[in-house]
C-alpha positions as CSV (number, residue, x, y, z in Angstrom):
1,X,20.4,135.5,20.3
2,X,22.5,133.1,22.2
3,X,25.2,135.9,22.7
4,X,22.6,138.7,24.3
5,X,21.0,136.2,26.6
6,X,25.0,135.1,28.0
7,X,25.5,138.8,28.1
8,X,22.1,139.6,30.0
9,X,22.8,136.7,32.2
10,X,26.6,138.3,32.9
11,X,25.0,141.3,33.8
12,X,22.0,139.8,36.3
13,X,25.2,137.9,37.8
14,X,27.3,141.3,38.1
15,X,30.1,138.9,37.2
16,X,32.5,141.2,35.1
17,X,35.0,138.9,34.1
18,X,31.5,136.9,32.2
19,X,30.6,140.6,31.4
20,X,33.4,141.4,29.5
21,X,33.7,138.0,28.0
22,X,30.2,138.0,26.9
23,X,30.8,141.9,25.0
24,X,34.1,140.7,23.1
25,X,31.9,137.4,21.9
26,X,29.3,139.7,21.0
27,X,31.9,142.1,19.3
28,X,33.6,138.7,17.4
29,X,29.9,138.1,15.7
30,X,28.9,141.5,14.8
31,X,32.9,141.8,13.3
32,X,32.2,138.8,11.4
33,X,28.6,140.4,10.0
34,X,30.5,143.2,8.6
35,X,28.9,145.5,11.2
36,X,32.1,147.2,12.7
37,X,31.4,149.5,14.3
38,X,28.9,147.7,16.4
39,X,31.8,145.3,17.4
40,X,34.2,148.4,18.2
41,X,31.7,149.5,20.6
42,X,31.1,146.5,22.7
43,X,35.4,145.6,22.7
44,X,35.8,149.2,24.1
45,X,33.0,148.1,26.9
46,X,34.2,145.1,27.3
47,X,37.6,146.6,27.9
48,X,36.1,149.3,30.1
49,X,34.1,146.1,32.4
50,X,37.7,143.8,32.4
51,X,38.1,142.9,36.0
52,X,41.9,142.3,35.7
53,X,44.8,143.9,33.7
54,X,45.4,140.7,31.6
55,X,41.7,141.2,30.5
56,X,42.4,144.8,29.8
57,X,45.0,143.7,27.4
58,X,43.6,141.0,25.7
59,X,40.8,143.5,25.1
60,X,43.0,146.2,23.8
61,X,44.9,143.6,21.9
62,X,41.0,142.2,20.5
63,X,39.9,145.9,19.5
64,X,43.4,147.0,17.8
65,X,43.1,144.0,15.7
66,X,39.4,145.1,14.6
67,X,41.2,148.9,14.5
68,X,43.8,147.6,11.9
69,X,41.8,145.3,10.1
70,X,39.4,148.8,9.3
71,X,42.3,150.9,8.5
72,X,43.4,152.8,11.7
73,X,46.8,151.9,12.1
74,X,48.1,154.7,14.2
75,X,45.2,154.0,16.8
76,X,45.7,149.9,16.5
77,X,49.6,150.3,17.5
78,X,48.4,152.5,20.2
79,X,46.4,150.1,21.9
80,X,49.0,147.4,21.3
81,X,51.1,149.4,23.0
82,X,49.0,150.0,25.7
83,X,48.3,146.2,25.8
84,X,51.8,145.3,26.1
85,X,52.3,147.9,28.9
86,X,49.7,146.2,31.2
87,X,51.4,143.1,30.3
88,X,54.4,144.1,31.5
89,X,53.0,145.9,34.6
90,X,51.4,142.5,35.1
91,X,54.5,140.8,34.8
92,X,53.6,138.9,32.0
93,X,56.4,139.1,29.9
94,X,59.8,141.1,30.4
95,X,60.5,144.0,27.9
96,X,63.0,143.2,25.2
């Protein structure tokens, strides 16, 4: 598929801003073919292979979304917590 080859094309680069890009595509399509658990796997190494913290966090932020959408609240809310954390660390926003 189109998605592997930008992903194995990331990796022969060692690029892992296009790594970590290429998993949460990946993760996107297999969410969208109903196989979650294969898109849970490549957010949480897509999140593990973010470069920056703003990746990080839109990664947490991507893979909470996934968590809620599949019932796991508790866990989702932790990772948007987590998100916003590195977001403030980053000095993204300003807590409230």
């Amino acid at each position: 598929s189109t998605g592997r080859r930008c992903e194995q094309e990331a990796i022969a680069l060692e690029d892992p801003t296009l790594i970590s890009s290429a998993k949460d595509g990946l993760a996107e399509l297999y969410a969208a073919r109903g196989d979650l658990a294969r898109a849970r796997e490549l957010l949480e190494e897509a999140g593990t292979a973010a470069p920056s913290r703003a990746h990080r966090a839109t990664h947490a932020g991507n893979l909470a979304e996934l968590l809620a959408a599949d019932g796991e609240i508790e866990q989702a809310e932790s990772l948007l917590a987590e998100a916003r954390a590195l977001c403030e660390e980053g000095g993204y926003f300003e807590s409230s």
